[in-house]
DRENLUM-96597 format. One record per atom (N, C-alpha, C): x, y, z; residue in three letters. Coordinates in steps of 0.02 Angstrom, whole numbers, plus 50000, padded with zeros to 5 digits. Atoms other than C-alpha are relative to their C-alpha. Example, Ala and Ser with C-alpha at 12.3 -4.5 7.8 and 13.67 -1.06 7.14 Angstrom:
BEGIN
500454994150000ALA506154977550390ALA500455006050000ALA499584994149997SER506844994750357SER499615005550037SER
! end
This chain:
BEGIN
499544994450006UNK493564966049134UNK500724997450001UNK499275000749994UNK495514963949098UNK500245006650017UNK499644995449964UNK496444974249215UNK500824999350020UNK499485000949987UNK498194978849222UNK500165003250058UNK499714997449935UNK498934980249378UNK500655000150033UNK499245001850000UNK500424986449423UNK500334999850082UNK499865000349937UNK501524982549573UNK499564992750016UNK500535005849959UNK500564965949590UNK500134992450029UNK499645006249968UNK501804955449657UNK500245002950089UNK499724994749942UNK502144969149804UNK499304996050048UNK500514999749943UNK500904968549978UNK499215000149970UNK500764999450012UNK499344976749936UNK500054997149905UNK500145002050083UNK499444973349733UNK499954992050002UNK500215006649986UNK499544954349760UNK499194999050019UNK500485000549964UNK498214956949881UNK499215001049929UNK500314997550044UNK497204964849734UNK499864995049937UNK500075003050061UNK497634952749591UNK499764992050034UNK500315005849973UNK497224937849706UNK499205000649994UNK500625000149996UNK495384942949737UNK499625003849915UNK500074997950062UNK495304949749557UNK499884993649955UNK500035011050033UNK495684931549478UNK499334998350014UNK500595004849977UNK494514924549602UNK499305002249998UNK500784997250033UNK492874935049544UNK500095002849927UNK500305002550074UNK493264931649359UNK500415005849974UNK499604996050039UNK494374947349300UNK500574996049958UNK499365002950028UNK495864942149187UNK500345007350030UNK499374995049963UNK497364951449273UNK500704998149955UNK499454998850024UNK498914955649214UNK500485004050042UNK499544997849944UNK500334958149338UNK500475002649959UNK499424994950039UNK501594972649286UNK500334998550051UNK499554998349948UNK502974972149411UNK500694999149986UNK499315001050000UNK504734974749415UNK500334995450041UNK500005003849953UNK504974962849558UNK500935003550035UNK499454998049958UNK506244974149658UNK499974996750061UNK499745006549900UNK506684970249856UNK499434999349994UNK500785003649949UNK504874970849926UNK499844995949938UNK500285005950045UNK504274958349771UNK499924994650020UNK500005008849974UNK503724940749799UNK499634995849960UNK500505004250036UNK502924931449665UNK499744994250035UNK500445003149954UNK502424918549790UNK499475004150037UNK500754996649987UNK501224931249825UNK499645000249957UNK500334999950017UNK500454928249710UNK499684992049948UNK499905008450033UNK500694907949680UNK499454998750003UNK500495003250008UNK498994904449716UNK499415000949919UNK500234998850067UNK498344911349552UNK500435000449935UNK499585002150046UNK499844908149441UNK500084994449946UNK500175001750068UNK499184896049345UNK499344999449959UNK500734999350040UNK497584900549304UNK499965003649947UNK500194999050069UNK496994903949134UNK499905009949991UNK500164992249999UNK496344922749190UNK500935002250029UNK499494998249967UNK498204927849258UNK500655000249962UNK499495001650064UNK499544933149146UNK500595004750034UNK499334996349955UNK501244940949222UNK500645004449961UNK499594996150041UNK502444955249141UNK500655002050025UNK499484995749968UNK504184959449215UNK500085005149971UNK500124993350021UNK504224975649198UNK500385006550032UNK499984996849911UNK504914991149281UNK499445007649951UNK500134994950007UNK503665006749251UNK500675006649985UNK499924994850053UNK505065018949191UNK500154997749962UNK499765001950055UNK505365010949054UNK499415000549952UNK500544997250054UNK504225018648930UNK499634995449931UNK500245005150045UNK504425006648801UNK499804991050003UNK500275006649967UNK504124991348903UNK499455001550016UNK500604998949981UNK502514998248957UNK499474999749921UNK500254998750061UNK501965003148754UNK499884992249986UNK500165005550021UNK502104985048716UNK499714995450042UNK500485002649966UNK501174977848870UNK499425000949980UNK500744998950009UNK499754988248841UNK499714998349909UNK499855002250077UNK499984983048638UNK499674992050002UNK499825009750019UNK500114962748674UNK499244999850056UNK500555001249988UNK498604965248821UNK499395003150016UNK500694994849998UNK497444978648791UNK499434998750032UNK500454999249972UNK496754982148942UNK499405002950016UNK500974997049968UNK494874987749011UNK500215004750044UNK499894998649942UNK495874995049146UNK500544998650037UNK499344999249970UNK497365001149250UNK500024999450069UNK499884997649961UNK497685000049420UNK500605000750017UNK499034996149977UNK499265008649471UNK500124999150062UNK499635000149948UNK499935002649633UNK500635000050013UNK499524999249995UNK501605001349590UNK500515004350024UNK499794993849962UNK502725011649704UNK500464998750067UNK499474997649944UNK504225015849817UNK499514999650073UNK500734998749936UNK503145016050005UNK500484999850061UNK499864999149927UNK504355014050142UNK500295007550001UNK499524994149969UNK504725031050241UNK500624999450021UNK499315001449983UNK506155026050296UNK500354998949955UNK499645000350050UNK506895020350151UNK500165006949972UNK499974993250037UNK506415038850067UNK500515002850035UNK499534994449949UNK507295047950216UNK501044997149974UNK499235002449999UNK508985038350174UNK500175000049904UNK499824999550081UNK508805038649970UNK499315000649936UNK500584998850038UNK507375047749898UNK499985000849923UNK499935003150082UNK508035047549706UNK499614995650000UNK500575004850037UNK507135032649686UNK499274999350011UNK500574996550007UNK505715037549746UNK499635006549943UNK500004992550043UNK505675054849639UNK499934996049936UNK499795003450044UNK506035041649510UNK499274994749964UNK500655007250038UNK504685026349510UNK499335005450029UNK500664998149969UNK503325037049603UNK499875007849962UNK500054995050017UNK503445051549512UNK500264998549910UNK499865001050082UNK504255047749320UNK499724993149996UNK500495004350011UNK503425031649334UNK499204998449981UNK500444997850015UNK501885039249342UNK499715002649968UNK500124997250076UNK501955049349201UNK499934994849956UNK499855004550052UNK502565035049103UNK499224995449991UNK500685004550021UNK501045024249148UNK499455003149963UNK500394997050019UNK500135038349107UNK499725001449946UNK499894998950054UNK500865042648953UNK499594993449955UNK500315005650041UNK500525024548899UNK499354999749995UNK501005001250003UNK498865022648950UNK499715003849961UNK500294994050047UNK498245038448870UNK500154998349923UNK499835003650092UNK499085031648688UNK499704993849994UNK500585007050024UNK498095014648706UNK499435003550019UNK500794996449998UNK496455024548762UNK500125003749937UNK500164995950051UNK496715035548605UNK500034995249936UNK500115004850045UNK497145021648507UNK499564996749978UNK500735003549989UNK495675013248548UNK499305003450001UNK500554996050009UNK494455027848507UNK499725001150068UNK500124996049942UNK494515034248685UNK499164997950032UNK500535001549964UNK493295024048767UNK499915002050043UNK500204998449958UNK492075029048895UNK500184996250067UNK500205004949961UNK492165013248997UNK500844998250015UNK499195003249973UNK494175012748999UNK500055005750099UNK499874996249940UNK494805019049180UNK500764997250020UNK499375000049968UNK496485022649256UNK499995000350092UNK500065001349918UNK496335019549454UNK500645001450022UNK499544998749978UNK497755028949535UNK499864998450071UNK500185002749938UNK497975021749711UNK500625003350060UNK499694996349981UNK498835033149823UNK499894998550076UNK500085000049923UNK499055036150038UNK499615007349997UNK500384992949966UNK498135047250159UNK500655004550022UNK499244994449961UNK500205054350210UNK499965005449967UNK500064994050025UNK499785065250063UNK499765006250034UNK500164994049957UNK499005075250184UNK500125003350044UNK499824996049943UNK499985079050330UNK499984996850055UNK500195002649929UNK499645076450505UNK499505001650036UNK500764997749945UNK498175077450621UNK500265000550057UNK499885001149919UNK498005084350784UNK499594994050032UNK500195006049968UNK497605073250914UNK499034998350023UNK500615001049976UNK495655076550917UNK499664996149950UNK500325004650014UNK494725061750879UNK499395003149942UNK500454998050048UNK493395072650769UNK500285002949938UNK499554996150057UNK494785079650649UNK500244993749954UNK499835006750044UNK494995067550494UNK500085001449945UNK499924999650076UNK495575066850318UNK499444999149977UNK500565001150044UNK494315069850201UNK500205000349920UNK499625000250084UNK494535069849986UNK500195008749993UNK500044993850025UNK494455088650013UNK500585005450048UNK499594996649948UNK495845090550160UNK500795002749950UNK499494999150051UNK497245101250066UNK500884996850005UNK499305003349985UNK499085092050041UNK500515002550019UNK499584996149962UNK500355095050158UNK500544993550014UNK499495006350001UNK501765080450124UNK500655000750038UNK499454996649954UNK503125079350259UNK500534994749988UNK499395003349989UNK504215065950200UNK500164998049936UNK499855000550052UNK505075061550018UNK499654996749970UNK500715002850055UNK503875047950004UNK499365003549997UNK500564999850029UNK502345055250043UNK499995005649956UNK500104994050052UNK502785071349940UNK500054995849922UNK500215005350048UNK503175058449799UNK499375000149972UNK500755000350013UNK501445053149813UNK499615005549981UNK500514993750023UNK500665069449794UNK500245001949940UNK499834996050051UNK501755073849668UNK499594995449945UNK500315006250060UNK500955056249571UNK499355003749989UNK500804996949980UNK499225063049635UNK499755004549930UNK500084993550041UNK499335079649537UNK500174996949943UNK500034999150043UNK499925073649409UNK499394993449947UNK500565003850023UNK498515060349385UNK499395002749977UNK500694992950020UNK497085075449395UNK500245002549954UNK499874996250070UNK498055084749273UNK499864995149937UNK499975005350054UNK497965069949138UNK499124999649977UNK500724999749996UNK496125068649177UNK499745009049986UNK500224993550024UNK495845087149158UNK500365002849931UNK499704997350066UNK497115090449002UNK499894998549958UNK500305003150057UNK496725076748895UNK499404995050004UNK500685004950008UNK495125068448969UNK500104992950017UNK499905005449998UNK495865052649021UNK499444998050056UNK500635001349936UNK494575043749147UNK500374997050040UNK499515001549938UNK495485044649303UNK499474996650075UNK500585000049919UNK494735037749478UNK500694999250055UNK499574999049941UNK495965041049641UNK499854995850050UNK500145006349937UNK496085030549799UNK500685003450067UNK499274997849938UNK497205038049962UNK499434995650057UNK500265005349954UNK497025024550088UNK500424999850068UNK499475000649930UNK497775021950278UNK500244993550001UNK499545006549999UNK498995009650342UNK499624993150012UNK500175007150000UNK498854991550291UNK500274996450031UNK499765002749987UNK499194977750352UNK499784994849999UNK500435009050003UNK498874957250347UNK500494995749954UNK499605006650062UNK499564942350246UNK500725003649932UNK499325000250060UNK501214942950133UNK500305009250015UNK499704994950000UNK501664960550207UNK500724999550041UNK499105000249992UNK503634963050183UNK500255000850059UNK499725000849931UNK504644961050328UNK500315007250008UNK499554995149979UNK505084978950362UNK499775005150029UNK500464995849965UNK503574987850426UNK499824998850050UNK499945001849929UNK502974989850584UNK499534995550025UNK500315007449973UNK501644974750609UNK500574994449993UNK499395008350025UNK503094960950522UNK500444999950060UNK499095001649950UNK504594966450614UNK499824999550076UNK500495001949942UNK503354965950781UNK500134992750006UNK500065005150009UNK502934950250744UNK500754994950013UNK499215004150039UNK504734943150675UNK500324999250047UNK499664995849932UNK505654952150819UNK499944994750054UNK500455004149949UNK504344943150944UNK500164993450000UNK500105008350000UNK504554926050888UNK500984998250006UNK499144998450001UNK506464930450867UNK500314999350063UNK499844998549925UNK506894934451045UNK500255006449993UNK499614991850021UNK507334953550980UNK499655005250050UNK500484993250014UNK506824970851027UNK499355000549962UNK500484999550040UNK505234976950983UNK499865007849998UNK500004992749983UNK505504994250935UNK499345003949966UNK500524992950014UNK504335009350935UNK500475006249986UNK499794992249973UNK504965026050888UNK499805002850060UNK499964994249947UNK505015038551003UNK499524997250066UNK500665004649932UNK503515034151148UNK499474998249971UNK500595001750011UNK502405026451045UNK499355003349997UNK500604995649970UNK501135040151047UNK499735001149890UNK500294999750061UNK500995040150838UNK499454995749992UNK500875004149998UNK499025035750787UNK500144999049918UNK500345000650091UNK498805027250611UNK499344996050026UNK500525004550028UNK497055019350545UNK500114994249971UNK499695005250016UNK497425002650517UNK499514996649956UNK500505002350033UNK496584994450357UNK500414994449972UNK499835007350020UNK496444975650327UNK500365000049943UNK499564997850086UNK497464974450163UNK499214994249971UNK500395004150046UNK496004960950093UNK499275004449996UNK500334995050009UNK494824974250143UNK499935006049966UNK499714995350049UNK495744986850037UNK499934996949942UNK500125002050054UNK495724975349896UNK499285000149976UNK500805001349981UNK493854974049924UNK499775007449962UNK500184993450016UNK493744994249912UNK500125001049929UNK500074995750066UNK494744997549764UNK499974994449920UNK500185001250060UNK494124986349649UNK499275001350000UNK500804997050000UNK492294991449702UNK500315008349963UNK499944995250024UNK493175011049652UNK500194999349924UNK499845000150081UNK493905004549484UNK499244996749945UNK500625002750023UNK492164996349451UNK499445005049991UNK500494996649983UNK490995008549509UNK500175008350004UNK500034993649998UNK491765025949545UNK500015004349935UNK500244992650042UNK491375041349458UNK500825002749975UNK499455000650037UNK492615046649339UNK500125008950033UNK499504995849978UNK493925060649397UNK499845000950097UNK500204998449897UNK493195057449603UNK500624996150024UNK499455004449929UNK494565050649747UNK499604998150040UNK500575004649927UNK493775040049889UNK500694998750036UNK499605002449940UNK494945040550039UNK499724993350043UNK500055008149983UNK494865021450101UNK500454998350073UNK499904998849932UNK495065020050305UNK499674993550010UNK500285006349975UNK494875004050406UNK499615003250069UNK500364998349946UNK494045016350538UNK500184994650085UNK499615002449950UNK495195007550662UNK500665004150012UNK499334995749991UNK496455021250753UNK500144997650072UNK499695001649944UNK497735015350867UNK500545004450002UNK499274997849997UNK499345022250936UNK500514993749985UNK499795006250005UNK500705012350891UNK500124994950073UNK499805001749936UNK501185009751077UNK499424992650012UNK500355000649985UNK499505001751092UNK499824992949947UNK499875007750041UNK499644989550931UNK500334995650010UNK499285006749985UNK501344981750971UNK499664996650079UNK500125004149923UNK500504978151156UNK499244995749975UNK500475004350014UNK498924971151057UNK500244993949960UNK499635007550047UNK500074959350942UNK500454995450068UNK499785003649977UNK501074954351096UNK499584995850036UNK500525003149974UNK499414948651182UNK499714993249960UNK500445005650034UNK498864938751040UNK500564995550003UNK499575005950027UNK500674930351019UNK500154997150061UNK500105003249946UNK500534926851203UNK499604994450000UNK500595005249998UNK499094915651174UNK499954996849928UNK499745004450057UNK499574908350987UNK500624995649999UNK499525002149966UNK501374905751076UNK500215000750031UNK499954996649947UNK501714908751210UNK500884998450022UNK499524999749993UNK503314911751273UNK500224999950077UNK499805001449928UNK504394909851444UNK499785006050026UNK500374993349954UNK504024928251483UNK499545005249956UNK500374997150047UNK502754939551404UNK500345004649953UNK499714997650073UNK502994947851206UNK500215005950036UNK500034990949998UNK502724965551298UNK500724999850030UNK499325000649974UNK504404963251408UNK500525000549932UNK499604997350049UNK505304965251235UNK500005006849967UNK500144994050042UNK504684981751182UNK500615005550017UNK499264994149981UNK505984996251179UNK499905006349944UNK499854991950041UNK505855013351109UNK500695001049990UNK499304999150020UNK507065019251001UNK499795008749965UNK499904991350008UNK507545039950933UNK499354996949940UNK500404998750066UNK506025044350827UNK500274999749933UNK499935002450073UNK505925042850627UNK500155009050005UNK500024994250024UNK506345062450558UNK499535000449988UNK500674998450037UNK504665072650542UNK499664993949995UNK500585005349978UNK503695057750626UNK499445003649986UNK500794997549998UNK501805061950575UNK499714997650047UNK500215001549945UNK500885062350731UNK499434995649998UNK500645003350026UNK499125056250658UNK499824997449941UNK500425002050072UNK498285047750511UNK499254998650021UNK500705003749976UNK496425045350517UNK499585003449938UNK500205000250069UNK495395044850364UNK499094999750029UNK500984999549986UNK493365048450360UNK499884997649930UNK500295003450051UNK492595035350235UNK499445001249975UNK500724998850012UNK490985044450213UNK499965000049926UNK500304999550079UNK491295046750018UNK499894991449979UNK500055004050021UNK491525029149979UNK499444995750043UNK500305002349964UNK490385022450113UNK499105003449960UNK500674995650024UNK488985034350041UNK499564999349927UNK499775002550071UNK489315034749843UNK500004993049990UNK499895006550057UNK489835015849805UNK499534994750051UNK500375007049973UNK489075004949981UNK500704996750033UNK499445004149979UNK490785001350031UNK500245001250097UNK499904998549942UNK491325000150217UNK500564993250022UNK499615005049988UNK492754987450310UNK499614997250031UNK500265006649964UNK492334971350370UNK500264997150077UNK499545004349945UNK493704966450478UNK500305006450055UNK499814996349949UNK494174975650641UNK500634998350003UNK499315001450000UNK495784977150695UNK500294995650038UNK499735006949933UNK495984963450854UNK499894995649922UNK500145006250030UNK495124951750714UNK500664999049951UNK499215000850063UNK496574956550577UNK500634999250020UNK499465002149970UNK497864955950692UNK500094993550016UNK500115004950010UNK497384940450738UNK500224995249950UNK499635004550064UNK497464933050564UNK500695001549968UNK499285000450021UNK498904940750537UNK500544997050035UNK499595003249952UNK499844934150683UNK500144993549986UNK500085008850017UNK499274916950624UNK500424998449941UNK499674999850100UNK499834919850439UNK500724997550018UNK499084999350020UNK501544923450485UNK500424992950045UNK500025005849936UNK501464909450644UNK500204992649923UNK500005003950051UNK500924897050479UNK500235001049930UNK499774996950070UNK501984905050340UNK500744999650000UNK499174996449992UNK503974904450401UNK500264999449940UNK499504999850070UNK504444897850224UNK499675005049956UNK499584993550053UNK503974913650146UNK500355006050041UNK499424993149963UNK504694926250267UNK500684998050019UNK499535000449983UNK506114918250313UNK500545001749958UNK499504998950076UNK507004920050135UNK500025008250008UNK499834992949978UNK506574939050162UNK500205001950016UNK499664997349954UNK507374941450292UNK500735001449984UNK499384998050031UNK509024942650187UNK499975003049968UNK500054997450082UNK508504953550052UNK500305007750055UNK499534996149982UNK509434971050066UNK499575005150028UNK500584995649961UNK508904982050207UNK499594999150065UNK500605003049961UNK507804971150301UNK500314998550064UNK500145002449926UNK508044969150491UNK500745005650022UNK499424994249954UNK509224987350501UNK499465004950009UNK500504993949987UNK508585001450557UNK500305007449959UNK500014994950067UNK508305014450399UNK499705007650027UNK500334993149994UNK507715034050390UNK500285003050055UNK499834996749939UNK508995040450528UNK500605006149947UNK499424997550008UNK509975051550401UNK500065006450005UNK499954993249967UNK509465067550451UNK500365000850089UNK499665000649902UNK509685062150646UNK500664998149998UNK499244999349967UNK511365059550616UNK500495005849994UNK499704993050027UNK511845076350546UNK500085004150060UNK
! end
């Protein structure tokens, strides 16, 4: 299968075109390579024969027409996308922008090479979306996102996302395109950008910094391996049922309070320091319209395709701790790119 994938120099899209290569796909990296970008994420398959690379930015309509022209793909996956909350809260135009007119655009394209191409059965568009589309959970452990929980978006990005969402089903219901969906919980592991809340943990830690939590630490996400995610949605672009979503959960829920004191444990004992990681932690004023919960129920994809995570969350923390422990020459260059090590999404709290 040749699959284009966009965003695949970003976190999870790397993550995706790496294990894609390495079980025989030919890939084709779309990416604009804005801040979060890193084509050293994706150096280990850069010169292989299956692996072909496009600068690109998704709105650009006619840069997309002649990708899909020069490598008429089998197959789309769309990861490409705006993703920090924080960022949205301080300048959601560009969000509204790549996550929403971007999405059309890919859309648009794709749909003119599927028609071009006598509208094959076997082509598929894999839209890869979050579980934020949905809101917030209360705090009872039996209450979980399901594909059928209705969308209730509380922040520029994740309304963004829903707005991509909808308009991915509509494409699939107006003109038949063969759509398959993906809303997944928070990732985390290897080559993720220095600005989320495992990195800057980490960074912070080894730094001698603060290690901030919003508010008291009492927010719960599902934390999913990112190589485990890659795992899922190329089993959904392979295997799922054409116009279904499979919400994709590492069935690991922590508070954050409760992660940053499990990463300082591990970097206690990978490095240990004169006084323990946790002695740095410090709450700081909540994010605007903090979502209290995320927690995702994997029963469709677990049921349907056979898919389930591998890696727990001590174990992924773990390797991630190590990654970044054995990685400083790629994060360190990050750490200058614009943005990275302020604290973003306060522009309502200052009003």
């Amino acid at each position: 299968m040749k699959i284009l994938v966009t965003g695949g120099a970003g976190f999870i899209g790397s993550a995706v075109v790496r294990l894609a290569v390495s079980r025989g796909h030919k890939v084709v990296n779309l990416d604009a390579l804005t801040y979060a970008a890193c084509l050293d994420n994706v150096a280990s398959v850069s010169d292989n024969p299956l692996y072909a690379f496009e600068q690109a930015d998704i709105r650009d309509r006619g840069a997309l027409d002649l990708i899909f022209a020069a490598h008429a793909p089998d197959a789309v996956m769309h990861l490409a996308a705006e993703s920090h909350v924080d960022r949205s809260i301080d300048g959601p135009g560009d969000f509204v922008e790549t996550n929403i007119t971007g999405t059309y655009n890919m859309l648009e394209a794709a749909r003119s090479h599927w028609e071009s191409r006598g509208r094959p059965e076997s082509f598929r568009f894999h839209h890869v979306s979050t579980d934020e589309v949905f809101g917030s959970l209360p705090a009872d452990p039996a209450v979980k996102f399901t594909e059928d929980t209705p969308y209730d978006p509380r922040s520029p990005y994740s309304a963004s996302k829903a707005a991509s969402d909808h308009l991915v089903r509509a494409w699939h219901e107006t003109y038949g395109l063969p759509v398959v969906l993906s809303n997944c919980s928070n990732n985390y592991g290897p080559y993720h950008f220095p600005e989320k809340l495992i990195p800057v943990v980490i960074l912070n830690a080894l730094a001698g910094k603060p290690l901030p939590i919003y508010g008291r630490g009492e927010n719960v996400r599902d934390w999913l391996y990112v190589e485990d995610h890659a795992d899922a949605l190329l089993t959904v672009v392979e295997r799922g049922a054409v116009g279904r979503s499979y919400n994709i959960g590492g069935e690991n829920e922590r508070s954050n309070l409760e992660l940053v004191r499990t990463l300082c444990t591990i970097l206690d004992e990978l490095r240990p320091a004169a006084a323990p990681y946790a002695e740095q932690i410090a709450f700081v004023a909540d994010r605007p319209g903090h979502d209290a919960r995320y927690a995702i129920d994997p029963s469709r994809i677990r049921e349907e395709l056979g898919w389930r995570p591998s890696v727990t969350v001590e174990e992924g923390l773990r390797r991630t701790v190590q990654w970044y422990l054995d990685n400083e020459d790629w994060w360190r260059p990050l750490q200058a790119r614009e943005g990275v090590g302020q604290r973003l999404g306060t522009a309502r709290a200052a009003q």
